[in-house]
N, C-alpha and C positions, 0 to 999 in steps of 0.2 A: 504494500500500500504506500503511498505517498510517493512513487517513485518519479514523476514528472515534476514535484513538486522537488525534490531531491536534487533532479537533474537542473528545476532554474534556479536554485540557490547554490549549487555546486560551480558554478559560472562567474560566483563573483569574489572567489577565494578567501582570502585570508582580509578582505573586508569586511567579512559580516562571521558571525555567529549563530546560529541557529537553531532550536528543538521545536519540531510538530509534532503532537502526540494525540492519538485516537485516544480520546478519555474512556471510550467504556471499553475497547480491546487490552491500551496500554500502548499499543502498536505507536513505533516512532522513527523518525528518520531525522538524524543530526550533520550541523557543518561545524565542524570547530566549537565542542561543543563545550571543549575545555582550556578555551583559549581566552584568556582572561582581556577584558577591556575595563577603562575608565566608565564607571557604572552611570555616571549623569543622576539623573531622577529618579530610574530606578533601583536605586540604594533606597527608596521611603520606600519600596514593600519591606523590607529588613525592618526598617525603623518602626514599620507598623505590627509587624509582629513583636519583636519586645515590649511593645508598647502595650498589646491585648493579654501576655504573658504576663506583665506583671497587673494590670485590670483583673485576671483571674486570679492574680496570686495576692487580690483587695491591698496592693501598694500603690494603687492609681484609683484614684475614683473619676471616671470621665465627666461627674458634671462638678468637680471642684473648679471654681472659677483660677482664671488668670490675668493679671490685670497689665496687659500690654505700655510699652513705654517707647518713647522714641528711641532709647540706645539698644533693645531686641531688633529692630528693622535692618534687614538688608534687602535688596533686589535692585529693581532698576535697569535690566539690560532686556536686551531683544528675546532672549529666550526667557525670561521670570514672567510668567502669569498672574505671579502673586499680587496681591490685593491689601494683604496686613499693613504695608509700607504705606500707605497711602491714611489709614486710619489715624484719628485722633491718639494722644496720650494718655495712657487710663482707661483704655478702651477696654472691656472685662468679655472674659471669652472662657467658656467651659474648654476643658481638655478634649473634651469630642468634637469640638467646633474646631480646635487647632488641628486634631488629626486629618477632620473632614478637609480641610483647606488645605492641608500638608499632600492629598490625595487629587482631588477633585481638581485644583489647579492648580497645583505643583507649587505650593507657595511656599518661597525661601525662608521667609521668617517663621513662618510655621515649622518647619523644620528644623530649625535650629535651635528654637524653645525646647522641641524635643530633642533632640539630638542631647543639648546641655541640660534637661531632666533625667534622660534613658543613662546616658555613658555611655561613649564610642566604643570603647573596649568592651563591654558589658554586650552591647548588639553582636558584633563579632562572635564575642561565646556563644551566645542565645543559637542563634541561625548557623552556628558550626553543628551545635546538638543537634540541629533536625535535618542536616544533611548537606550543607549548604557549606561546604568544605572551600571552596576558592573566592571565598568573598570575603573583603575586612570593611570596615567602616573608621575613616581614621583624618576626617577631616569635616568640617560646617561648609555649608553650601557658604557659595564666593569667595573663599578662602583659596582664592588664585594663585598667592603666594608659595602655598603648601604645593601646588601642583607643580607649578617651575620647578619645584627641585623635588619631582619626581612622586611626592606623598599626596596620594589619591585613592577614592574608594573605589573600586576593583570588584566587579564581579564577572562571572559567565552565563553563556546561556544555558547549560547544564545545572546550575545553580537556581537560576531563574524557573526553571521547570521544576525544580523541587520544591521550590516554596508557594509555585501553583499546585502543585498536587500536594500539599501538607495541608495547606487551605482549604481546599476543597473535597480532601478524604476525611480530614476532622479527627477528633482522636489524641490531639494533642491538648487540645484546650477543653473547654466546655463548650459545646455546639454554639451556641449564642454569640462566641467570639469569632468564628470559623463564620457565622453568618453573617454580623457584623462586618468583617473585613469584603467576604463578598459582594456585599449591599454597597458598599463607600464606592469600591473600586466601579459598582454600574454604574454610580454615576460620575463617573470620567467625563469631562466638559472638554478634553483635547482628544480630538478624533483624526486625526489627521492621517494614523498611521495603518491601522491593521483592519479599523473598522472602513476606510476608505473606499473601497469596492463591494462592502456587503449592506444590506439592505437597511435602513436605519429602524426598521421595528426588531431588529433582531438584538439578544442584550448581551452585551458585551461587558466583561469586569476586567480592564484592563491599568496597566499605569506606563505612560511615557515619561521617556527620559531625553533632553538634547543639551547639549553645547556648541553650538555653531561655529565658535570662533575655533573649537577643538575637531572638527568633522564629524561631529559625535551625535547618532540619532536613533534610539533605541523603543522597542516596543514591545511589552509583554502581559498576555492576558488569554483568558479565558470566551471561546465565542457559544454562546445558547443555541441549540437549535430554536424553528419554529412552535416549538411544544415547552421550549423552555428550560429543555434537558442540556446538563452540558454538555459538548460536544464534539470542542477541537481544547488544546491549549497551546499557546504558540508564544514564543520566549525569540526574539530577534534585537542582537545590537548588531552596531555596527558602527566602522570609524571610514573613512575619505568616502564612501561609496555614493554616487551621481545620483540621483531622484531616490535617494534611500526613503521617502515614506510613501511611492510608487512600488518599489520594490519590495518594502513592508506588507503593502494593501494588497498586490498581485500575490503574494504566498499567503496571505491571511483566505484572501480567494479561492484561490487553485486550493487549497485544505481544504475547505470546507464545502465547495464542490463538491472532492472528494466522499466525503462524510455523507451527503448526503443520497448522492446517489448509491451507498452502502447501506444506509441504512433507513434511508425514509422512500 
């Protein structure tokens, strides 16, 4: 299965990274699937998992407020969606409202309230436990400086398929939490990449990741069939590669084509 699908991501080498996986077979076909890139945005699914591991382990209560200040704001470039930067001083925001916003549209400041509540080291552990062996977390969003001399957070697509399937097989947390993460990630407000060629009633739990100025354009998520069932899970980075979110959309496609004339 997936072999057309194989053969157009096998054509752009050691630019992209990639895992498709038949969610109810398991069936999968990978590129590079343990070839480590600069993780972009999607480093907040990591963040969001520590973040519901300690909510179940009642060291988080997501509606304890948090009251926003101008020296928490970072963002302000072409790739930040973020929204926080823009808000008043003392603006007060439950931890689920930060998460939501740390997800939904990738907001930097959001992130790094968590980032600096969770511990970068502490995320690292977390998501080495459930499988997720080539990822560290080891810098704040903007913290451009770190990356010039080489200190950035690092994942693969191999990695990224695990933490969709830890998600979504449940088991680690309490269902609630497995649901919760699922729920945030549908509504993903940047669709640019995987959902681009499939039908907009179809639901999508996905989280993008870019750096422009780095060639950096990544996409990883979960597609529902028609019935709502999941379906595909697709885990794609990628660094120089040329219409990389055509490239995203055409393999999020061709899957789940795939899928369906399998199995519907």
């Amino acid at each position: 299965m997936f072999e057309s699908v194989y053969a157009y991501m096998s054509k752009y080498g050691d630019k992209i990274g990639a895992v498709v996986r038949d969610i109810r077979s398991g069936e999968k076909v990978c590129v590079n699937p343990d070839k480590q890139f600069a993780a972009a945005s999607v480093i907040k699914l990591p963040v969001m998992w520590e973040f519901y591991r300690k909510v179940a382990a009642r060291e988080i209560d997501v509606h304890e407020k948090f009251v926003l200040h101008d020296s928490n704001k970072v963002g302000s470039s072409v790739y930040d969606f973020g929204i926080l930067r823009e808000m008043h001083d003392g603006l007060e925001l439950t931890y689920k409202d930060i998460l939501t916003l740390m997800i939904i549209i990738s907001d930097d400041t959001a992130t790094n309230i968590l980032l600096d509540m969770l511990n970068m080291d502490n995320i690292t552990k977390t998501v080495r436990e459930i499988g997720m062996k080539n990822t560290i977390v080891q810098r704040r969003m903007h913290d451009y400086e770190k990356v010039l001399v080489g200190i950035d957070n690092r994942t693969t697509a191999g990695d990224m398929d695990q933490i969709l399937h830890v998600i979504l097989q449940g088991g680690h947390l309490p269902f609630e939490y497995h649901e919760a993460m699922l729920e945030v990630m549908a509504k993903q407000q940047v669709n640019t990449a995987i959902p681009l060629y499939l039908s907009p009633k179809l639901k999508i739990a996905h989280k993008t990741g870019s750096i422009l100025d780095f060639g950096l354009e990544h996409d990883v998520g979960i597609i529902y069939d028609e019935k709502d069932i999941p379906a595909v899970a697709i885990s794609i980075l990628t660094k120089g590669l040329d219409d990389n979110r055509v490239v995203m959309g055409k393999i999020a496609k061709m899957a789940f084509d795939e899928i369906k004339q399998k199995y519907l």
